[in-house]
N, C-alpha and C positions, 0 to 999 in steps of 0.2 A: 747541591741541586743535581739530580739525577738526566744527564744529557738529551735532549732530543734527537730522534733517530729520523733522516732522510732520505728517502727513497727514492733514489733517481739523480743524477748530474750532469741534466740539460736545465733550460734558462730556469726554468721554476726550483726544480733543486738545488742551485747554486744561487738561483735570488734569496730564498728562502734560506739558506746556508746563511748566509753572509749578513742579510738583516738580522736573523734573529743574534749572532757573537754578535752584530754589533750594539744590540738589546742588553747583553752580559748572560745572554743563554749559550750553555755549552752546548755544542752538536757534533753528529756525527752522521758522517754523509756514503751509506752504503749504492757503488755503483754495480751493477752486474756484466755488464762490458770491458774492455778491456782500456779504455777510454773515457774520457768526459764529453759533454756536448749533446750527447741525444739525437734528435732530429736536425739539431742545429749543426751540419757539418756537412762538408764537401772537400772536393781533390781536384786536383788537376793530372790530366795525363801528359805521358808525353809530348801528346802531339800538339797542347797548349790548350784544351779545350777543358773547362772548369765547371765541373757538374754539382750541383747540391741534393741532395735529400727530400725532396720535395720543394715547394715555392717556399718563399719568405719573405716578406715585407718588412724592411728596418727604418724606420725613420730617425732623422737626426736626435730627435729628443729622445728616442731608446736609445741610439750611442752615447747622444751624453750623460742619461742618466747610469747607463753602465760602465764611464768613463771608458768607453775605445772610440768616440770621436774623432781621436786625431788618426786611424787608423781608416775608417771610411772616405769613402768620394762619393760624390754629388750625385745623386742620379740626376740626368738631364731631360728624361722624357720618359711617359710610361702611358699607355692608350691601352683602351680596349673593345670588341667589334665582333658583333652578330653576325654569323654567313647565316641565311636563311632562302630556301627555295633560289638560291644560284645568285644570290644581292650579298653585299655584304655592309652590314648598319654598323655606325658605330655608337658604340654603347655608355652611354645610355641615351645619347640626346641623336644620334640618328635614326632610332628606333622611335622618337618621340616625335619624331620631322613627319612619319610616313600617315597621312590621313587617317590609315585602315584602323590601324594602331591606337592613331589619339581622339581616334570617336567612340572604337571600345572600351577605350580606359574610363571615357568620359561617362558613357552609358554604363560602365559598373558601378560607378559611384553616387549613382542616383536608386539603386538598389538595396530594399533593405533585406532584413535575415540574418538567419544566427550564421556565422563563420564555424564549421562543425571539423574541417581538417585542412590541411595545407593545400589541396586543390583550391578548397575553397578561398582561403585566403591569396594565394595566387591570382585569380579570375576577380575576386571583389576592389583587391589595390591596382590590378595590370588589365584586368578587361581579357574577357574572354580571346581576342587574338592572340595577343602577345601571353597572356597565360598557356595557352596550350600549343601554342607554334616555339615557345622558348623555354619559358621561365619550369613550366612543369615536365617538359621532356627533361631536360638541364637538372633537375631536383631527382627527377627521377635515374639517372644514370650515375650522378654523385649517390646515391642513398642505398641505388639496389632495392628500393620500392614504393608501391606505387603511390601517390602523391597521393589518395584517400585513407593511404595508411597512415601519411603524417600528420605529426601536430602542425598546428598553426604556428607554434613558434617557431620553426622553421624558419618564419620571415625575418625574426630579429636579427639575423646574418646580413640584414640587406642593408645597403649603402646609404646615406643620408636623406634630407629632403633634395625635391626637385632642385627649391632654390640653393640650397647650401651646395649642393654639387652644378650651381651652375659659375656659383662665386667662386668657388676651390679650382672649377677646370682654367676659370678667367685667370685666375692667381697663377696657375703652371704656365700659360703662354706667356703672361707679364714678367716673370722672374726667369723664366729657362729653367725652371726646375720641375720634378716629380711631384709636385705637391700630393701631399696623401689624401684624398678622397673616399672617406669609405674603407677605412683600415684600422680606423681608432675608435672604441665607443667607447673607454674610461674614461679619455681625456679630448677634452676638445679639439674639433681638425682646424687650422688655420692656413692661410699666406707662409706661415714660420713654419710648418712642419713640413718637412718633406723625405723622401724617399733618399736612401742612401746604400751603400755596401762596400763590408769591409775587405781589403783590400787582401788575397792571400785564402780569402774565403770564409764565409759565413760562423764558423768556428772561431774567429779572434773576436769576435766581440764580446764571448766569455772570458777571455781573458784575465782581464782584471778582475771579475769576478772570481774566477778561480783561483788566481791569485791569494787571495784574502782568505780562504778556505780549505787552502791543498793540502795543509796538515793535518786535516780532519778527514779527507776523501780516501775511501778505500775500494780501489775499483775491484775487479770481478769476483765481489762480495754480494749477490742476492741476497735477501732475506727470505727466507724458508719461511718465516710464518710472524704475523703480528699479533702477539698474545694478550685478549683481553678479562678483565675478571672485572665482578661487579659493574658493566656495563663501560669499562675505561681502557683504553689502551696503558699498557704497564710495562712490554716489553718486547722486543722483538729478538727472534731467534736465525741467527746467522752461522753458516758452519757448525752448526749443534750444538753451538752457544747460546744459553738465555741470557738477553744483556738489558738487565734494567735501564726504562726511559721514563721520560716524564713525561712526551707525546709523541706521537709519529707522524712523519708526515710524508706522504707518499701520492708518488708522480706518476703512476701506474694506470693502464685500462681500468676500468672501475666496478668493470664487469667481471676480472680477477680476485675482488677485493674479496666477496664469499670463502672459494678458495682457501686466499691467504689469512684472515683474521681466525685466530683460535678461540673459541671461551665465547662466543656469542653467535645469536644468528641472528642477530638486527641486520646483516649485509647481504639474505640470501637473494632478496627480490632483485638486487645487483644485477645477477645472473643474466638477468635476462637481457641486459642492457647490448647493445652490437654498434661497432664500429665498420665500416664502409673499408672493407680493402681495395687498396690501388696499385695497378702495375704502371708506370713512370718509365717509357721507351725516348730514349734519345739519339736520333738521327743526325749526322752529319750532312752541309751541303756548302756550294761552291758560291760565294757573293754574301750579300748581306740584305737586309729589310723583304725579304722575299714573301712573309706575312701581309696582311693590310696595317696592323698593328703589335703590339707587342701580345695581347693575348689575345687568341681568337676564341671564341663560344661556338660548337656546334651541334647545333638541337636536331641532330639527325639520326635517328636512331637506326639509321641502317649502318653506319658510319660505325668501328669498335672505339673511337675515340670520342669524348665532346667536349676536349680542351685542345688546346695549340698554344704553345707558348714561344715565340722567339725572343730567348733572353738577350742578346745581346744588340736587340735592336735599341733596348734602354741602357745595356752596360756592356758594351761591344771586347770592353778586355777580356769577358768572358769566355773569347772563343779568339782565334791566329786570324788577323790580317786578310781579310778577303774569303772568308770563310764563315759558317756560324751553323746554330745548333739549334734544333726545332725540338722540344721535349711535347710528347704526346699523351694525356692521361685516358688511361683503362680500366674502368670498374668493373668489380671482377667477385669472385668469390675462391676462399682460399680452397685451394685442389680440382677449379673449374678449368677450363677449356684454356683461360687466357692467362690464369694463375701459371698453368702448369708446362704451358708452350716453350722453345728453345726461342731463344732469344732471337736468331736470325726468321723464324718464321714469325714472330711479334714485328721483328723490321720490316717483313715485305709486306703485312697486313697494313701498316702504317701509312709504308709507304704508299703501295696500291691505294688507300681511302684518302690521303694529300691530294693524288696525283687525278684523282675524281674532281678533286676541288678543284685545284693549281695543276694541268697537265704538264704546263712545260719545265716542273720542279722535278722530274724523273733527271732530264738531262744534265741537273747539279746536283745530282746527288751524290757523295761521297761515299757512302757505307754506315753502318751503327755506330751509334758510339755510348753501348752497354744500355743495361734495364736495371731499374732499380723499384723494389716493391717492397711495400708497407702494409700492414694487416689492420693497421687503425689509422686510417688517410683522416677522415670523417666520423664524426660522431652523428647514428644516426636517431631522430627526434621520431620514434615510433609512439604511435595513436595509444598502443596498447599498455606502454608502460612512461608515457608523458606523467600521469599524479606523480609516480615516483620517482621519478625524475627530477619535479620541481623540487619535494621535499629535499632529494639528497643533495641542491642548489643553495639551501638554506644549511644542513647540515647532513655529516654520513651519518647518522644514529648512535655513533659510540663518544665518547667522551674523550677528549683528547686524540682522537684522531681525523685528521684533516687531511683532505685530497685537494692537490691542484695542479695545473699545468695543463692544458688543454686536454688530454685524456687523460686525468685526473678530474677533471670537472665535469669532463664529458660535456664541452662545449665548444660552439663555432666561434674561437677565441685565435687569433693569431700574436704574433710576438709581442707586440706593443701591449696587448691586453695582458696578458701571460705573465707579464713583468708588473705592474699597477695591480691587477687582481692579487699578486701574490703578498704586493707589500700590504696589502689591508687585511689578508690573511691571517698575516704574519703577526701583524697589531692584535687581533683574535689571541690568535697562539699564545703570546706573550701574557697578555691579562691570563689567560687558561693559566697558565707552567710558574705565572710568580703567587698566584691564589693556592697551588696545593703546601701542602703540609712539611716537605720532602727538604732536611735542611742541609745532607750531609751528602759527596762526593762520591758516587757511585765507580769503583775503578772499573774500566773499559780494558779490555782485554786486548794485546795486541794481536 
């Protein structure tokens, strides 16, 4: 059986890895890094302040089912809260407290018509207030445009019902823990799930995964090109090597895939697809809980930020003793104004629009503590190319090859989803690669 070839070794390339050897499919896992982990990684600096790659949300049942369980700790508490017009709500149920709010939600829902783009969807489930004071400035600042560009599915990013998040937030007070609300749609949220992190940083939880796999993993090996004939993927070419496969699977933006697949143009409409770049500013300051909660929303569009995060209001080890770290997000466009800024002028921007919020957080402030930017933060769900979209949700058009991993799907999927979507995948994959024809040991080149 001629090996499958994996593209990428973060969570989805390494789940993927390791399900299918344990299917009895041979693979082989090209990383182009220098490293494993992907997004999934962070450091700690000297000064004891532990930064990640963007956010991530781990629950205990993703550690267990990745076996690093005994490597994480509890999260104990995790909130989060609207500043709006100089108040600050928290979210989602003090935003539901404010009259204004729960008579336009109400009055939307008495409303009929076709829901035609994500404004509209917006305004018809939140009510005209809360649609255009939050939910649509918010959408619009993540996406980089304008909410009558987006599709509607846009919303399926959104948190549970009313009741179910008002049972899950009951369950976090009752137990002291993070209970996950609004972070799992494969598998059901309960009482039993809750927020966790691995100790050392967000990169041991691969571990064991990797583990199970590292003799196949070859890092800063890209693949130059995934070559297809008769409408199948057949091989992939690495170092100007053609290495027979019997599927690919790749973890990649998917708007690359054009590009990269050779022998077909089933993938050109890809092209068009765009991810949401993010510049991630992380401030140092003096004390702790200085936030109202662990993440703030701010739908102010004067404001270069409309997140706030104080991680260590939920996992305080993440930052020294009397201290702690405010990460800021800025959407941006790659070679724009804030893409291209020095870092210390990103700091002052920051800080100056905090200290509009919080004045007297100027006089804790300690300094920077580095920028970190990503060119696919977000997949964004544009009006224009939503059909094709869907269809590439259902399959990429070539045969034997499969994208996954959150930009591989090109979907508002976070870890827990990223791991469950991939083993169903993978169950795909397998029926695919034991159905072809192919009986004999294809040798793999070292």
């Amino acid at each position: 059986m001629r090996p499958v070839a994996v593209l990428g070794a973060g969570i989805a390339g390494l789940t993927a890895a390791a399900e299918l050897r344990r299917r009895g499919i041979p693979v082989i896992v090209f990383e182009a890094g220098k490293a494993v982990g992907g997004m999934a990684s962070s450091f700690k600096d000297k000064d004891g302040f532990t930064y990640d790659v963007g956010a991530h949300f781990v629950t205990n049942r993703l550690a267990r089912a990745l076996g690093a369980e005994d490597v994480c700790r509890t999260v104990g508490y995790y909130g989060e809260s609207v500043r709006i017009g100089g108040r600050t709500y928290g979210y989602p149920f003090g935003l539901m407290r404010s009259p204004r709010y729960l008579a336009s939600a109400a009055a939307a829902r008495l409303k009929d018509g076709a829901v035609a783009n994500a404004a509209d969807w917006f305004r018809r489930t939140y009510g005209e207030a809360l649609a255009d004071e939050v939910a649509i400035p918010l959408a619009e600042a993540w996406s980089g445009a304008p909410a009558e560009m987006l599709a509607p599915s846009v919303g399926a990013k959104m948190g549970p019902s009313v009741f179910k998040s008002l049972y899950l937030k009951a369950a976090s007070k009752v137990t002291g823990r993070a209970v996950s609300n609004g972070y799992s749609h494969e598998m059901p949220e309960s009482a039993a799930v809750w927020h966790v992190y691995p100790e050392g940083g967000i990169a041991r939880l691969l571990d064991p995964t990797m583990r199970q796999v590292e003799d196949v993993i070859r890092l800063e090996s890209p693949v130059e090109k995934i070559i297809a004939d008769a409408g199948r993927a057949v091989a992939v070419r690495v170092n100007g090597q053609d290495i027979a496969v019997s599927a690919v699977i790749s973890t990649a933006p998917v708007n690359v895939l054009p590009k990269l697949v050779e022998g077909t143009g089933a993938l050109e409409d890809l092209a068009r697809f765009r991810y949401r770049p993010m510049v991630f500013v992380n401030l140092r300051f003096a004390g702790r809980n200085l936030l109202p909660d662990t993440m703030l929303w701010v739908p102010d569009r004067d404001q270069p930020f409309f997140r706030l995060t104080e991680a260590p209001i939920s996992m305080p080890w993440l930052a020294p003793d009397g201290k702690t770290l405010i990460t800021f997000d800025l959407g941006c466009q790659i070679g724009d104004a804030t893409w291209t800024a020095p870092e210390e002028e990103l700091a002052a921007r920051c800080l100056d629009g905090l200290c509009q919020i919080f004045p007297a957080l100027r006089e804790r402030y300690l300094g920077p503590g580095g920028v970190v930017k990503t060119a696919t933060a977000y997949p964004v769900y544009r009006l224009d190319y939503e059909p094709t979209r869907q269809s590439f949700a259902r399959s990429t058009g070539v045969d034997g090859l499969y994208s996954i991993g959150r930009n591989g799907e090109f979907a508002h999927i976070l870890m827990e989803d990223i791991y469950w979507r991939t083993l169903k995948r993978c169950a795909e994959m397998a029926a695919y690669v034991e159905a072809l024809p192919y009986r004999r040991i294809v040798p793999v080149a070292a």
